[in-house]
C-alpha positions as CSV (number, residue, x, y, z in Angstrom):
1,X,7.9,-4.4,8.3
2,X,8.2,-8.1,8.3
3,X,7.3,-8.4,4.8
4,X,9.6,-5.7,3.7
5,X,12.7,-7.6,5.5
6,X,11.3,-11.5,3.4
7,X,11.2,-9.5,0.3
8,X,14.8,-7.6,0.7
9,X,16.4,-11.3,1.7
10,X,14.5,-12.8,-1.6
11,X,16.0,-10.3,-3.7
12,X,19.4,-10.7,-2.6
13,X,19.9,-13.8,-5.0
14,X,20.7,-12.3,-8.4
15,X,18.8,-15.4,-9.8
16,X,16.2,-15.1,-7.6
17,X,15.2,-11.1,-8.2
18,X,14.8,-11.5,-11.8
19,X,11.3,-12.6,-12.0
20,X,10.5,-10.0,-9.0
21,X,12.3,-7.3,-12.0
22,X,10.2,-8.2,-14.3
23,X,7.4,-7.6,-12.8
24,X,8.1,-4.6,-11.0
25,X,8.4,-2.7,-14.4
26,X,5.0,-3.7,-15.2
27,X,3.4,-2.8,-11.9
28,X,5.5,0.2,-10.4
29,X,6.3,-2.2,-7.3
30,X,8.0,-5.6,-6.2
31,X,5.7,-8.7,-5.7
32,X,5.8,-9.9,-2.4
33,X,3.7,-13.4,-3.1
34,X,5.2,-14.2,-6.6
35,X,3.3,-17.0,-7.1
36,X,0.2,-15.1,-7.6
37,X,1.5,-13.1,-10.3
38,X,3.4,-15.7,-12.1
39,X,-0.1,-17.5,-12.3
40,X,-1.8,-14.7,-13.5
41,X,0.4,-14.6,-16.8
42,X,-0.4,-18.7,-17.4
43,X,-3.0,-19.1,-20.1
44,X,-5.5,-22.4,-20.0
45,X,-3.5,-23.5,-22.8
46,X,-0.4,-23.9,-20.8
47,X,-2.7,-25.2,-17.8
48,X,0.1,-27.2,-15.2
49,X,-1.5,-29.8,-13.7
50,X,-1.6,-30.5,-9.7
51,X,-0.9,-33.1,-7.5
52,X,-4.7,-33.5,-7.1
53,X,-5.9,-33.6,-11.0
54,X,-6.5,-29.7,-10.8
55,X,-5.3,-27.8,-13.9
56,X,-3.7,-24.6,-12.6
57,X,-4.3,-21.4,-15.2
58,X,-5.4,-17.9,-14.6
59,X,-8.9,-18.3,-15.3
60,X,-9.8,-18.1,-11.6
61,X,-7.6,-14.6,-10.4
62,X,-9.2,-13.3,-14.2
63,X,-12.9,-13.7,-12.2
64,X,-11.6,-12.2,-9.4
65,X,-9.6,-9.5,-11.1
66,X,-12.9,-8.7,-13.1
67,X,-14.8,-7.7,-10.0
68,X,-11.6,-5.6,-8.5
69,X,-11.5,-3.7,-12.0
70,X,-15.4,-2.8,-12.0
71,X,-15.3,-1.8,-8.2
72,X,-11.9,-0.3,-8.7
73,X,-13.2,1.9,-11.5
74,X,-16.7,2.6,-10.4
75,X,-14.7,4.1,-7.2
76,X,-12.3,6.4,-9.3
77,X,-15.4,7.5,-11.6
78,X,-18.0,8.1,-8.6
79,X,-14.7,10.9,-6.9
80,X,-13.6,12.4,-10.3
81,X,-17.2,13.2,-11.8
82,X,-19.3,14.3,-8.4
83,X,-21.6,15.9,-10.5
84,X,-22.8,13.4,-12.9
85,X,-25.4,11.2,-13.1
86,X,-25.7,7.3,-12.6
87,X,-26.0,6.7,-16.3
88,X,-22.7,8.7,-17.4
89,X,-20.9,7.0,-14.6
90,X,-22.1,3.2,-15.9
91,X,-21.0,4.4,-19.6
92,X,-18.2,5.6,-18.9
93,X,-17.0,2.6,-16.8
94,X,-18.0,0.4,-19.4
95,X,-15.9,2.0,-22.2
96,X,-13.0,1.5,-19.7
97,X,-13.2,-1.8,-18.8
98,X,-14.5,-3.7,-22.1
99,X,-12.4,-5.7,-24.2
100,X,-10.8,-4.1,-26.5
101,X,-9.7,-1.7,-23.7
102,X,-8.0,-3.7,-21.5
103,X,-6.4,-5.6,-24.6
104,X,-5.0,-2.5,-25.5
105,X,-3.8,-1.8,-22.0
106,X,-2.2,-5.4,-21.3
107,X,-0.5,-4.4,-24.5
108,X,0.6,-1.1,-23.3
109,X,2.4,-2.4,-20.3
110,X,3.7,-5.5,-21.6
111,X,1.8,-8.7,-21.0
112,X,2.7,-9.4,-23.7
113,X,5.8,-10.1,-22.9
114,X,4.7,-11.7,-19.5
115,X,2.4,-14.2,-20.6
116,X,2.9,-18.1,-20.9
117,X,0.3,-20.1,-23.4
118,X,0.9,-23.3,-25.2
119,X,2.8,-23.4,-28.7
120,X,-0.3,-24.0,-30.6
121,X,-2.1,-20.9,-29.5
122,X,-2.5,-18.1,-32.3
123,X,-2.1,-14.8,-29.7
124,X,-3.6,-12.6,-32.8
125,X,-6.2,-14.9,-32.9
126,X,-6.8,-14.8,-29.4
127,X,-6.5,-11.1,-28.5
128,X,-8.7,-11.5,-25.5
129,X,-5.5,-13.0,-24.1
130,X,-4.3,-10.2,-23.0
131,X,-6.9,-8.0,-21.1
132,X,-7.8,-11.5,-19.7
133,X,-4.3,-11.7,-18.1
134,X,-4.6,-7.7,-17.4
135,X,-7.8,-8.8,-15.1
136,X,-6.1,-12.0,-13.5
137,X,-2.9,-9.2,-12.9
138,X,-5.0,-7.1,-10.5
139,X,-6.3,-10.5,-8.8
140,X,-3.1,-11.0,-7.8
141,X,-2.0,-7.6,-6.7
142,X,-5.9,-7.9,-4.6
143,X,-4.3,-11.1,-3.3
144,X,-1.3,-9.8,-2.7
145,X,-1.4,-6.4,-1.1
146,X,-5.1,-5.2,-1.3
147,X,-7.7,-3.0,-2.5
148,X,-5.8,-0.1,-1.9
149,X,-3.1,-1.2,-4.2
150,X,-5.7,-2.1,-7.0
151,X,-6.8,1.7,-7.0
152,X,-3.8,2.9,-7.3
153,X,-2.3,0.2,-10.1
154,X,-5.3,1.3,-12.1
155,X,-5.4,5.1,-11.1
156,X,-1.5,5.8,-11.6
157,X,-0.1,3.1,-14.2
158,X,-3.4,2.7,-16.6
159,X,-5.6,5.9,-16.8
160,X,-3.6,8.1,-16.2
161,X,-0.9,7.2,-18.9
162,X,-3.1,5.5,-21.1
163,X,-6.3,7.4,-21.4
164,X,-7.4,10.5,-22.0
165,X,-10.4,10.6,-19.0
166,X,-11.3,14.1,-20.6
167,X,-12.0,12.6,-24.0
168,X,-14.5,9.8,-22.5
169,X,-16.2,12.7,-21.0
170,X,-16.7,14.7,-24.2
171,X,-17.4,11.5,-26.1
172,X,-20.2,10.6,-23.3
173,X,-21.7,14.1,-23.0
174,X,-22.6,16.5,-25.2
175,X,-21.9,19.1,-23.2
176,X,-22.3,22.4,-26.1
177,X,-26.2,21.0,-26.3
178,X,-27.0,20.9,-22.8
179,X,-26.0,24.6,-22.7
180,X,-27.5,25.7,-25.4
181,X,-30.8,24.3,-23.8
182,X,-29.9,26.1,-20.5
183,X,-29.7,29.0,-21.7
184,X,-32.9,28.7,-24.2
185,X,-34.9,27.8,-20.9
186,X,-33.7,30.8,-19.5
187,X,-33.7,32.8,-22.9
188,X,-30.2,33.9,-23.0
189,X,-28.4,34.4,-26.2
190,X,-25.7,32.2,-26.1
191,X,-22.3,32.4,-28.9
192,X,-19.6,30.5,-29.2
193,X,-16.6,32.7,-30.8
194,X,-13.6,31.3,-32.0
195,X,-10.7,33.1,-30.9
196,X,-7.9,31.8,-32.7
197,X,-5.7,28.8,-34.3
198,X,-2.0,28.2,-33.8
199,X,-0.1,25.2,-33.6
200,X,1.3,23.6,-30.9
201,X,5.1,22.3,-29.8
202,X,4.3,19.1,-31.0
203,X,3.2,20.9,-34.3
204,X,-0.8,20.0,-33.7
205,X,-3.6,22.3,-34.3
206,X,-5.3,24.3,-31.2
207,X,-7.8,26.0,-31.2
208,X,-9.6,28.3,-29.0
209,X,-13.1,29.7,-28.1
210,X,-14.7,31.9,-26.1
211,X,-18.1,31.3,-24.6
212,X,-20.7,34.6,-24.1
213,X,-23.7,34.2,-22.5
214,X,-26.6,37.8,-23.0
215,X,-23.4,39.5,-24.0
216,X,-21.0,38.4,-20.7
217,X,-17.9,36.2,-21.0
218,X,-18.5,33.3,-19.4
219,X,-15.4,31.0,-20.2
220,X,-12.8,30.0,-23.0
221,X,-11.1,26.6,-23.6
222,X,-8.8,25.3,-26.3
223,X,-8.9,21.6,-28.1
224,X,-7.6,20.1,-30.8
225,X,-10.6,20.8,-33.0
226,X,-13.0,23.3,-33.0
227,X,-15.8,20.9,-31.5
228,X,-13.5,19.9,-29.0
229,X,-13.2,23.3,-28.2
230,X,-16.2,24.4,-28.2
231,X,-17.1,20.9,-26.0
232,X,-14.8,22.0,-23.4
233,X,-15.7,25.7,-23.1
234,X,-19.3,24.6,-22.5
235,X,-18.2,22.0,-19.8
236,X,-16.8,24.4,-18.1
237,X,-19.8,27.1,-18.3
238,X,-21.9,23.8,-17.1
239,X,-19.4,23.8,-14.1
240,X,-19.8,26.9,-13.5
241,X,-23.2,27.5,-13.2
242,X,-23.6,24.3,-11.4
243,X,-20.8,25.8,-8.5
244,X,-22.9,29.1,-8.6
245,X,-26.2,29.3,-9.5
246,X,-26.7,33.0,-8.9
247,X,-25.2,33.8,-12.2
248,X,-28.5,33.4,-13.3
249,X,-29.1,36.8,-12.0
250,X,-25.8,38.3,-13.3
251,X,-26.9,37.4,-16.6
252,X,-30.3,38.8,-16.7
């Protein structure tokens, strides 16, 4: 409540709010510790020096911001998929938070824009920049307002708009395989049908395929290929079997 009341009476100054603006359109909320967030955005290279000889950048929140991201994620990851395995989980995290991820992420929400460096820096040069400020970022908001907030920075601003969590799966798992060796173990005959194409409001290609298992319907799914297609139908089956394992019978 009392931090609510400071931040209302520091936004009351028209000169004072628009850092606190420019902020809140990158992270969905106001700042309440500025500071923290101003120093996120300062690169080495633009380093200000303090009273005792220390050269302020963001180099520090980017270590801590590192380990909020990987515990952040791991936490999202270990909810969403609580049927995968250890390995899939480590993967997966790691095509999230590597390098040329969170570059393209920093981008997506405008860093870019955000960031201080010294004139000499070449940014395309130096496209680490930016998922290196992304990191420091969510060492402020950890400073700031908590774990809590971290999660739901990354949950509701990053994956959610910015990538496709289904895709990683498909592209981690090869999910038509491990159902056609279930059902080899079990000797079913197993088909994937394709049902139809059409073309969707946005003028892209569906299409859509039906999964039979010893002549039953199990499933159907549509994607933007026929692999993905087929990729999803068979997650699904997998999900399926895995909820109710007595369809072994059903199908025998």
């Amino acid at each position: 409540m009392i931090k609510t009341v400071i931040l209302k009476l520091r936004l009351s100054s028209k000169s004072r709010r628009e850092p606190y603006l420019l902020f809140q359109k990158v992270l969905g909320f106001y700042p309440y510790k500025i500071e923290y967030y101003q120093l996120a955005m300062l690169h080495r290279s633009a380093s200000i020096p303090t009273d005792n000889g220390i050269m302020l950048s963001n180099e520090r929140l980017e270590f801590l911001g590192d380990a909020v991201l990987n515990s952040v994620v791991t936490d999202i990851l270990y909810r969403r998929f609580e049927n995968q395995r250890e390995g899939f989980l480590t993967n997966t995290r790691s095509k999230i938070v590597k390098r040329e991820s969170l570059n393209r992420l920093a981008l997506e929400i405008g860093l870019d824009k955000l960031m201080l460096a010294g004139k000499n820096v070449n940014r395309t040069a130096n496209s680490n920049m930016l998922g290196n400020a992304l990191e420091a970022l969510l060492g402020a908001i950890y400073l700031d307002y908590g774990y809590k907030k971290c999660k739901s920075f990354v949950e509701n601003r990053l994956l959610k708009k910015f990538i496709d969590m289904d895709q990683l799966v498909l592209d981690e798992v090869n999910f038509k395989s491990k159902l056609i060796e279930w059902c080899q173990k079990h000797r079913f005959n197993i088909e994937f049908e394709l049902l139809g194409e059409e073309l969707s409001s946005a003028n892209n290609h569906l299409f859509h395929t039906q999964i039979t298992i010893n002549n039953q319907v199990i499933c159907d799914a549509t994607g933007r290929s026929k692999k993905e297609s087929h990729q999803l139908a068979a997650m699904r089956a997998l999900e399926m079997i895995e909820k109710t394992p007595e369809i072994i019978q059903t199908l025998s």
